[in-house]
Backbone as XML, in Angstrom:
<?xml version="1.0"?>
<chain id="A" units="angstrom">
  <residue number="1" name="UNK">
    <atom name="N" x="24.279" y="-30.388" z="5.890"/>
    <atom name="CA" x="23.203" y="-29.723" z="5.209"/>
    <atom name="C" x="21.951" y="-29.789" z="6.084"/>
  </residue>
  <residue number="2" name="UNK">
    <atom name="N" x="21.531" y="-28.749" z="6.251"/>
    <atom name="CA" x="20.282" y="-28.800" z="7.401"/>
    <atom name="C" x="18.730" y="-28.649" z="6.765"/>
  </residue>
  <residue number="3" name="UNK">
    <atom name="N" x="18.016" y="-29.161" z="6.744"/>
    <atom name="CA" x="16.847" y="-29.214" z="6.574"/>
    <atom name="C" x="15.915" y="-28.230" z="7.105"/>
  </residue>
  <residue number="4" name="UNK">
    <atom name="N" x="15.092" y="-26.899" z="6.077"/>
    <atom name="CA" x="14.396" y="-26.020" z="6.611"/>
    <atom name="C" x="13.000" y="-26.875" z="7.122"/>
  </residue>
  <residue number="5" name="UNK">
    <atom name="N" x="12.432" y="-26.531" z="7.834"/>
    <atom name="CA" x="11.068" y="-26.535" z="8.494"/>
    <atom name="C" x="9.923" y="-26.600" z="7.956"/>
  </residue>
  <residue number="6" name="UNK">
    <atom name="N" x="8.735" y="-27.126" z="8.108"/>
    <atom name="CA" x="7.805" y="-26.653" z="7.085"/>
    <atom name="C" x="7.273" y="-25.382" z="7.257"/>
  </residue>
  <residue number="7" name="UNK">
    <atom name="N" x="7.626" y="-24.745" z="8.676"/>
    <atom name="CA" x="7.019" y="-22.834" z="8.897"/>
    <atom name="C" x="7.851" y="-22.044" z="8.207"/>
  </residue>
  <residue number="8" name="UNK">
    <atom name="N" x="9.363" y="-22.862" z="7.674"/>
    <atom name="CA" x="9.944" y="-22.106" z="6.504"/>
    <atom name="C" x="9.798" y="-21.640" z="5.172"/>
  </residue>
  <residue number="9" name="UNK">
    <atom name="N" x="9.245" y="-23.312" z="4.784"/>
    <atom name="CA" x="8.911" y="-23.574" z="3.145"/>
    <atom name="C" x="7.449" y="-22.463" z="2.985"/>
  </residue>
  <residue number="10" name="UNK">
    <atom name="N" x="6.470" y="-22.805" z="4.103"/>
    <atom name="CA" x="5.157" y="-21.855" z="4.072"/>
    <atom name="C" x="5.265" y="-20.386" z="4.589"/>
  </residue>
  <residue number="11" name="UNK">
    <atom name="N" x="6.356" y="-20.075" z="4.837"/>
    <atom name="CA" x="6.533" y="-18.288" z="5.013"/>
    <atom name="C" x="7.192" y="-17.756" z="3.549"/>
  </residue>
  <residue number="12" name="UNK">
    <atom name="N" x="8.182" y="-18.784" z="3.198"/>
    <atom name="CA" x="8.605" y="-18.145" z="1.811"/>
    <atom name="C" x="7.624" y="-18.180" z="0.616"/>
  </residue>
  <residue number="13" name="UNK">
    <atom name="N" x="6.951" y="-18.942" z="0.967"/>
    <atom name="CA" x="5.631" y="-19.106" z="-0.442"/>
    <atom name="C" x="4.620" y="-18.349" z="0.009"/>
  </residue>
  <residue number="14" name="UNK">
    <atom name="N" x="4.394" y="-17.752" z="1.141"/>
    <atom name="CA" x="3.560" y="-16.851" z="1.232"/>
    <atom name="C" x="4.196" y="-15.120" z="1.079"/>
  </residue>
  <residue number="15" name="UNK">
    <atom name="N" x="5.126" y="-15.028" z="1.068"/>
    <atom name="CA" x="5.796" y="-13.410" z="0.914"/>
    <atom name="C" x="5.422" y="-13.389" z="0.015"/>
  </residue>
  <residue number="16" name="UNK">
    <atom name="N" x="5.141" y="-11.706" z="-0.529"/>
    <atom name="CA" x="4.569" y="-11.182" z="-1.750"/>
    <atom name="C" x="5.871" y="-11.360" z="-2.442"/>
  </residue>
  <residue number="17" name="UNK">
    <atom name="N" x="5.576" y="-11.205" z="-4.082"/>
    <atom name="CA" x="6.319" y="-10.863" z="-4.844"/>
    <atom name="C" x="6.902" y="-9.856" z="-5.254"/>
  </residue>
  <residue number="18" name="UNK">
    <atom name="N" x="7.690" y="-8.640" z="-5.437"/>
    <atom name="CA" x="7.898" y="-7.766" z="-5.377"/>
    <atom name="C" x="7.286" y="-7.336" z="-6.861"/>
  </residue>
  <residue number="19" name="UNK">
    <atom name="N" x="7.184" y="-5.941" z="-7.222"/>
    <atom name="CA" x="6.326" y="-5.863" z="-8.217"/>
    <atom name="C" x="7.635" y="-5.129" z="-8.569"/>
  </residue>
  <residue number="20" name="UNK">
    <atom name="N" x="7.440" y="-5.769" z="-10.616"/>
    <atom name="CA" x="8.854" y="-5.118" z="-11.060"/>
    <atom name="C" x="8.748" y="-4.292" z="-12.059"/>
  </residue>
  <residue number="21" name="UNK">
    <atom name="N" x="7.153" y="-3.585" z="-12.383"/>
    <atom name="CA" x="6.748" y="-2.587" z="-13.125"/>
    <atom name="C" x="6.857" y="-1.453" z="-12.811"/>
  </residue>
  <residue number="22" name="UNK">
    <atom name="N" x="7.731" y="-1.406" z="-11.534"/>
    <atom name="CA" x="7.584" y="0.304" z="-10.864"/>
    <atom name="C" x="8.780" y="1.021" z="-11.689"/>
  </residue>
  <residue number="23" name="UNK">
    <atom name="N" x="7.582" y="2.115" z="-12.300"/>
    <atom name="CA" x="8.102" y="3.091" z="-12.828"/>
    <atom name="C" x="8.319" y="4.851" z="-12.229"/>
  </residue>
  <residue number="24" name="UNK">
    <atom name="N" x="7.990" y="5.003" z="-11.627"/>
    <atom name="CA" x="8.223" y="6.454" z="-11.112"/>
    <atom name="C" x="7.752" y="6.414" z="-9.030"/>
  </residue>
  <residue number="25" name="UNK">
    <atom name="N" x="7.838" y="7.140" z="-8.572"/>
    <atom name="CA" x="8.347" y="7.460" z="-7.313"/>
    <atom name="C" x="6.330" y="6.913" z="-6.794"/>
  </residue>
  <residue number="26" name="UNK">
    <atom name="N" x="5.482" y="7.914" z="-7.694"/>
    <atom name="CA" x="4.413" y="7.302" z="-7.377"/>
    <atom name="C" x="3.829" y="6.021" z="-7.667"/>
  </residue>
  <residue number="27" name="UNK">
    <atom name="N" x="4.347" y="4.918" z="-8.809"/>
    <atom name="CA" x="4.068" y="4.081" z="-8.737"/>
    <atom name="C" x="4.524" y="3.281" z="-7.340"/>
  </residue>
  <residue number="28" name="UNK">
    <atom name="N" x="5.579" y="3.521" z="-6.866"/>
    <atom name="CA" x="6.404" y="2.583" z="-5.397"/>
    <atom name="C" x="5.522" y="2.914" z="-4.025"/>
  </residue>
  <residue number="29" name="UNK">
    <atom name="N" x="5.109" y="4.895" z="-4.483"/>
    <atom name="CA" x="3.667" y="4.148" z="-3.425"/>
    <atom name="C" x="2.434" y="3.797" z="-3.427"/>
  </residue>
  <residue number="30" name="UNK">
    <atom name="N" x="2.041" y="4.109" z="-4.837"/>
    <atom name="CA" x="0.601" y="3.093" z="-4.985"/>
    <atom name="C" x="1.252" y="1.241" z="-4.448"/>
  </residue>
  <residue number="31" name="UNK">
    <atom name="N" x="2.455" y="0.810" z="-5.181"/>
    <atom name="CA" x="2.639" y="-0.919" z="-4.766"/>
    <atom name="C" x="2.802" y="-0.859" z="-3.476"/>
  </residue>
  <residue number="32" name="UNK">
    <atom name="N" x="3.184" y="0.186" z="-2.322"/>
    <atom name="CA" x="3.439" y="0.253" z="-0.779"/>
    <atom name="C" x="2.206" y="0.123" z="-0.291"/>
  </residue>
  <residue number="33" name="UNK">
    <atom name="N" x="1.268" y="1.095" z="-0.934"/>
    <atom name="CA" x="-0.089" y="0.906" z="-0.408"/>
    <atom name="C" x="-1.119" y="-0.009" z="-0.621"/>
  </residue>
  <residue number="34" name="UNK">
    <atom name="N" x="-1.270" y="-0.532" z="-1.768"/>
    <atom name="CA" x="-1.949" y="-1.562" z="-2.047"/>
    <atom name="C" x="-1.523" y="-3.029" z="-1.524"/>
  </residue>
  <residue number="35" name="UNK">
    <atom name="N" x="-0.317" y="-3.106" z="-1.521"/>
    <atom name="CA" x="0.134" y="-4.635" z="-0.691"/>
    <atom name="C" x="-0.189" y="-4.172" z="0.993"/>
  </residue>
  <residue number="36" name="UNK">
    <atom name="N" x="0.415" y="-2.720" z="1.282"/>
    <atom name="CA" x="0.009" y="-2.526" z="2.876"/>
    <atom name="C" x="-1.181" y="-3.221" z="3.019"/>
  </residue>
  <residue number="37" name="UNK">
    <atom name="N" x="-2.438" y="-2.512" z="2.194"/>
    <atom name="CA" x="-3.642" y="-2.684" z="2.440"/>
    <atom name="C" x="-4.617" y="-4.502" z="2.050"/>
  </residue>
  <residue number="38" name="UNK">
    <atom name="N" x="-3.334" y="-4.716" z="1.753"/>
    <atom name="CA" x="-3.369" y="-6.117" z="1.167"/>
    <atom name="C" x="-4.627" y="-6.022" z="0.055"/>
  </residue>
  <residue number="39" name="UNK">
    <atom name="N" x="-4.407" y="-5.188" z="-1.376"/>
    <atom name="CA" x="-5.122" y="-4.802" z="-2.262"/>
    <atom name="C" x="-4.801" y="-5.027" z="-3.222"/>
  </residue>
  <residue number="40" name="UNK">
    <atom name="N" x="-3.793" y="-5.672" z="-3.748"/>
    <atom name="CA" x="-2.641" y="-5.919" z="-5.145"/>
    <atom name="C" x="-3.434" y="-5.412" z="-6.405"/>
  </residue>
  <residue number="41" name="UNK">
    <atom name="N" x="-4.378" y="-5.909" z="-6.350"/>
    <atom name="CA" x="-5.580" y="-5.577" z="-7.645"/>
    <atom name="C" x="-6.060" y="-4.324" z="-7.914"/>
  </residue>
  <residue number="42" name="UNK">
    <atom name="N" x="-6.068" y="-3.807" z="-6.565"/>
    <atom name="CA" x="-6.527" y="-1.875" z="-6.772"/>
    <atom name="C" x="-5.333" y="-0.779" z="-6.596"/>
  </residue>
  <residue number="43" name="UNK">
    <atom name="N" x="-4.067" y="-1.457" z="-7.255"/>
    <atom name="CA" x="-2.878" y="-0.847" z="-7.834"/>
    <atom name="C" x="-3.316" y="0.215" z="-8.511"/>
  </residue>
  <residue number="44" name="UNK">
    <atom name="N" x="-3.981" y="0.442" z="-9.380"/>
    <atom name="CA" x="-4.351" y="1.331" z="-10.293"/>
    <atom name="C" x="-5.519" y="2.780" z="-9.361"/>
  </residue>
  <residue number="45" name="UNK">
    <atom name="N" x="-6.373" y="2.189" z="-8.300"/>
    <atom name="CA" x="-6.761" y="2.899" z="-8.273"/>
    <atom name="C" x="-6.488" y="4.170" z="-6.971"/>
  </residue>
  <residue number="46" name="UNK">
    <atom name="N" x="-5.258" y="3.239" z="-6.165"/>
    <atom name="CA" x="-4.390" y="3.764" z="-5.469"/>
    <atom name="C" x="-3.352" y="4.948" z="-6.264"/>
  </residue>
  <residue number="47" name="UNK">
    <atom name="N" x="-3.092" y="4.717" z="-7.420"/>
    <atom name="CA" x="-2.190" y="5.373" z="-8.416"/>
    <atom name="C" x="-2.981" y="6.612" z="-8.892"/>
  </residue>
  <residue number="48" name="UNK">
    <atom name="N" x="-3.949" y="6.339" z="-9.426"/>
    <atom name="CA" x="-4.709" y="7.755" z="-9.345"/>
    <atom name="C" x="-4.650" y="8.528" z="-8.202"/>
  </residue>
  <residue number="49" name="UNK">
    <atom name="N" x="-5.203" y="8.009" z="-6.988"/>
    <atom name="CA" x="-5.863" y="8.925" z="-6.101"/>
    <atom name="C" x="-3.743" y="9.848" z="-5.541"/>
  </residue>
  <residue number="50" name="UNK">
    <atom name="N" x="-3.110" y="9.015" z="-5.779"/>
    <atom name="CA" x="-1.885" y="9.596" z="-5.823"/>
    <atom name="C" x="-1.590" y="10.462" z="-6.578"/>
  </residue>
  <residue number="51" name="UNK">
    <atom name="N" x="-1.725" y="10.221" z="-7.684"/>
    <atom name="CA" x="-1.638" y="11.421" z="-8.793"/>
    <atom name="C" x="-2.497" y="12.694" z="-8.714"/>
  </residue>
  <residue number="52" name="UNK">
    <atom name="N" x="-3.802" y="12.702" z="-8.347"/>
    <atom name="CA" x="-4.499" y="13.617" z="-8.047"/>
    <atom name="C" x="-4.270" y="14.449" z="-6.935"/>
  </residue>
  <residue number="53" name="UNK">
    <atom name="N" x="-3.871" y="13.917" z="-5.536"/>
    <atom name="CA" x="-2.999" y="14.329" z="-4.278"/>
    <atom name="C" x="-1.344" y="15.138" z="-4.577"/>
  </residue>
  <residue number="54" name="UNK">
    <atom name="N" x="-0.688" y="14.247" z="-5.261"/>
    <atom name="CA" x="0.314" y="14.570" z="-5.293"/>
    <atom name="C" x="1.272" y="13.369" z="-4.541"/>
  </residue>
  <residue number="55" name="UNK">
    <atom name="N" x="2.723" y="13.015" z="-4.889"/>
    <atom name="CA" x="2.977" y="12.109" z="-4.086"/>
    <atom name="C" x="3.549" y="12.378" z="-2.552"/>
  </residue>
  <residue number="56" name="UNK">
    <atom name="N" x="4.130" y="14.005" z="-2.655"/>
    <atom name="CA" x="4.267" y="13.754" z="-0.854"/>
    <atom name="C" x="3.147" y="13.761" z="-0.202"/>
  </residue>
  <residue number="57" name="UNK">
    <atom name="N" x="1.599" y="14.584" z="-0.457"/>
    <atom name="CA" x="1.120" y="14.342" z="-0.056"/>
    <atom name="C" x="0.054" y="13.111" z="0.586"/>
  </residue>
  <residue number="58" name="UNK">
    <atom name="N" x="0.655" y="12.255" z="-0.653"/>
    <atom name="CA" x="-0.064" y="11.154" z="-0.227"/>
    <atom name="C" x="0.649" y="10.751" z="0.524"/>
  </residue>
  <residue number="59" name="UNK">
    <atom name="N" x="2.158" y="10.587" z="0.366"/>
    <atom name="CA" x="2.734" y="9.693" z="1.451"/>
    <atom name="C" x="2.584" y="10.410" z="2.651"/>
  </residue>
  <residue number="60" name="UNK">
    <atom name="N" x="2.620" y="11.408" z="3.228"/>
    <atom name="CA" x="2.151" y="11.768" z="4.547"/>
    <atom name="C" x="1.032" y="11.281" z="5.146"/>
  </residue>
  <residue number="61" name="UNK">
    <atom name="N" x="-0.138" y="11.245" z="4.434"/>
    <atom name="CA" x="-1.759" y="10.716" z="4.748"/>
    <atom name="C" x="-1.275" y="9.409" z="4.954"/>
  </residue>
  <residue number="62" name="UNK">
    <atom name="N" x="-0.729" y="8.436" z="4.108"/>
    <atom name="CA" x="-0.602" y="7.310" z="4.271"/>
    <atom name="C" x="0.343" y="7.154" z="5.684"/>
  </residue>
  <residue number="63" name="UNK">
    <atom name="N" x="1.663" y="7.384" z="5.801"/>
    <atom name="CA" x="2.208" y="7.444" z="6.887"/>
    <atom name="C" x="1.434" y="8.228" z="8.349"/>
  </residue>
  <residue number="64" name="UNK">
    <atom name="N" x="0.484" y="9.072" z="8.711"/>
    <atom name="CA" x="-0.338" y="9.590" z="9.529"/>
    <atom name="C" x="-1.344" y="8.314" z="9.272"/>
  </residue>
  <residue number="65" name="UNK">
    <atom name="N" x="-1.717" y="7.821" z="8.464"/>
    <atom name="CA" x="-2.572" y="6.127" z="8.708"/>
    <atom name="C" x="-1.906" y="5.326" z="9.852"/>
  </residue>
  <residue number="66" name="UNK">
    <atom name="N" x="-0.953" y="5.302" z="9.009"/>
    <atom name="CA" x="-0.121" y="3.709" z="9.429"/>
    <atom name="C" x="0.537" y="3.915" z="11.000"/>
  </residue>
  <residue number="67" name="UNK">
    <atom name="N" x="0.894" y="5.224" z="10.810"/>
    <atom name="CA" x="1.131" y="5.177" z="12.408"/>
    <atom name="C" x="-0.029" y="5.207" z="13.618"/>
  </residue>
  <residue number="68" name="UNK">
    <atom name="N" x="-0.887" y="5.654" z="13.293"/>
    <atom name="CA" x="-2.370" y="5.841" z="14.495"/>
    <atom name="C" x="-2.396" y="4.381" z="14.668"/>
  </residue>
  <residue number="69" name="UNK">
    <atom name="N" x="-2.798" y="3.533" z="13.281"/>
    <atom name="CA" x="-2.911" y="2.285" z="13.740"/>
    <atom name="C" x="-4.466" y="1.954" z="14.297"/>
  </residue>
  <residue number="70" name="UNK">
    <atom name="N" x="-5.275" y="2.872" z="15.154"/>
    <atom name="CA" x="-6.202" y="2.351" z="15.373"/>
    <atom name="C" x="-7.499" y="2.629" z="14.980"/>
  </residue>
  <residue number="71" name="UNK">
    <atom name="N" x="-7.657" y="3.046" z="13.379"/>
    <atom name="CA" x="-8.645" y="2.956" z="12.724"/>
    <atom name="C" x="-9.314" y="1.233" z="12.461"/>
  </residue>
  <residue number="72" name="UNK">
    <atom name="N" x="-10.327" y="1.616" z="12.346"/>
    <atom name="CA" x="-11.220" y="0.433" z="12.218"/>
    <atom name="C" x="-11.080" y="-0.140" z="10.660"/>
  </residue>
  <residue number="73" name="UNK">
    <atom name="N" x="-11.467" y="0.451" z="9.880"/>
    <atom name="CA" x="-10.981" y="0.120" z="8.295"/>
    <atom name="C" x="-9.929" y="1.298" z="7.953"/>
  </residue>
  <residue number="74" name="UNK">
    <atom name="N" x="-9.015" y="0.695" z="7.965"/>
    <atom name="CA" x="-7.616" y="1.936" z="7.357"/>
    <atom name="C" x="-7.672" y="2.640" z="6.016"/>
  </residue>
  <residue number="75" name="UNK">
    <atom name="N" x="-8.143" y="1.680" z="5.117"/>
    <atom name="CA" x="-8.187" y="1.574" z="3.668"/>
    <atom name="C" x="-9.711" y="2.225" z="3.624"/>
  </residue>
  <residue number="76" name="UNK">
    <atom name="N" x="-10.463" y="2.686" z="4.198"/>
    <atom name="CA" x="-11.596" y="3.854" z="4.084"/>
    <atom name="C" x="-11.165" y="4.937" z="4.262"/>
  </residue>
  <residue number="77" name="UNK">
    <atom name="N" x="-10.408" y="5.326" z="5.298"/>
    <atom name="CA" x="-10.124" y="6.412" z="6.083"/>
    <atom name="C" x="-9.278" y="7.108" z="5.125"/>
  </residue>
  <residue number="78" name="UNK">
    <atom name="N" x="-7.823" y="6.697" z="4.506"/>
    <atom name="CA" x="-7.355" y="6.488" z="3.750"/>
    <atom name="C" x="-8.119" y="7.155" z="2.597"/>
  </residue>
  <residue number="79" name="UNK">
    <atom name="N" x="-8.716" y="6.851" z="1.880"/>
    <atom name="CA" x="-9.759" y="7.578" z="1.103"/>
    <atom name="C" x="-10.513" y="8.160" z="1.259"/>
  </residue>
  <residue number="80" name="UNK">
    <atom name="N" x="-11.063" y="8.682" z="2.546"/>
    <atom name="CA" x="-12.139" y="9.499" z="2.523"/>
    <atom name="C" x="-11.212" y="10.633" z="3.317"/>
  </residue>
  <residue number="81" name="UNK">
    <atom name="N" x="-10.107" y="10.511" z="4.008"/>
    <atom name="CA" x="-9.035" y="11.989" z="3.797"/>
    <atom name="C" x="-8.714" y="11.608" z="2.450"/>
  </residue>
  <residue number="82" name="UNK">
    <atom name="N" x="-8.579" y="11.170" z="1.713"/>
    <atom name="CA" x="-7.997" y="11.973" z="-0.113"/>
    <atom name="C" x="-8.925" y="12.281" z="-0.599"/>
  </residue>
  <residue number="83" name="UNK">
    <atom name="N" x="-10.131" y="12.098" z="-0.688"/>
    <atom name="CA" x="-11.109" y="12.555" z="-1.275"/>
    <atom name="C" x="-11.590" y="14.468" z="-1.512"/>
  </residue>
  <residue number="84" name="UNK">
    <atom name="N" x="-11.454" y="14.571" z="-2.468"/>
    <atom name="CA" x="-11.685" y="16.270" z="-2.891"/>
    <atom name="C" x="-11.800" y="16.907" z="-1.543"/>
  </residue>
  <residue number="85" name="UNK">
    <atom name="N" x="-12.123" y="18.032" z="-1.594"/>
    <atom name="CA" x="-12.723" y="19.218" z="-0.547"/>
    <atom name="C" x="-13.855" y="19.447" z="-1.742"/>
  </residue>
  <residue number="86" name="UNK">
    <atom name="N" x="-14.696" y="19.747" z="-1.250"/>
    <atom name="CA" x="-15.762" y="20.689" z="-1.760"/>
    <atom name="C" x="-15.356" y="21.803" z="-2.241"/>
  </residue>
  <residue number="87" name="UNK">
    <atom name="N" x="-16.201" y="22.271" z="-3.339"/>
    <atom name="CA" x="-16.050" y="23.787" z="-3.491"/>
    <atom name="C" x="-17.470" y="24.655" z="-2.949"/>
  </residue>
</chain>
């Protein structure tokens, strides 16, 4: 019987929990985006701005985030492309 590590015991107690309220295709990416963004708490307001977008479209914006990679705050940018157009 082998004895885990303590960088074991402290990686498993630090992984998120998986969230087990997901109900529809856009809730899985509001919880993708809010843990991405390490936001757990602004679940809800990730879920709107999804609903208002639409969900492929959000997941594209979000995936065109995540791949550039070299925004300065992701989680602005992120919202200020979802944010309305003007009329």
């Amino acid at each position: 019987m082998a004895m885990e590590g303590i960088g074991g015991v402290i990686r498993k107690k630090a992984e998120a929990k998986p969230n087990t309220r997901i109900h529809s295709e856009a809730h899985a990416l509001a919880d993708e985006i809010s843990t991405h963004f390490n936001e757990r708490k602004r679940f809800a307001m990730y879920l709107g701005v999804i609903k208002r977008l639409g969900v492929p479209q959000a997941r594209a914006l979000f995936a065109e985030i995540k791949s550039e990679g070299n925004a300065q705050n992701p989680r602005k940018l992120f919202m200020w492309l979802a944010k309305r157009p003007k009329k």
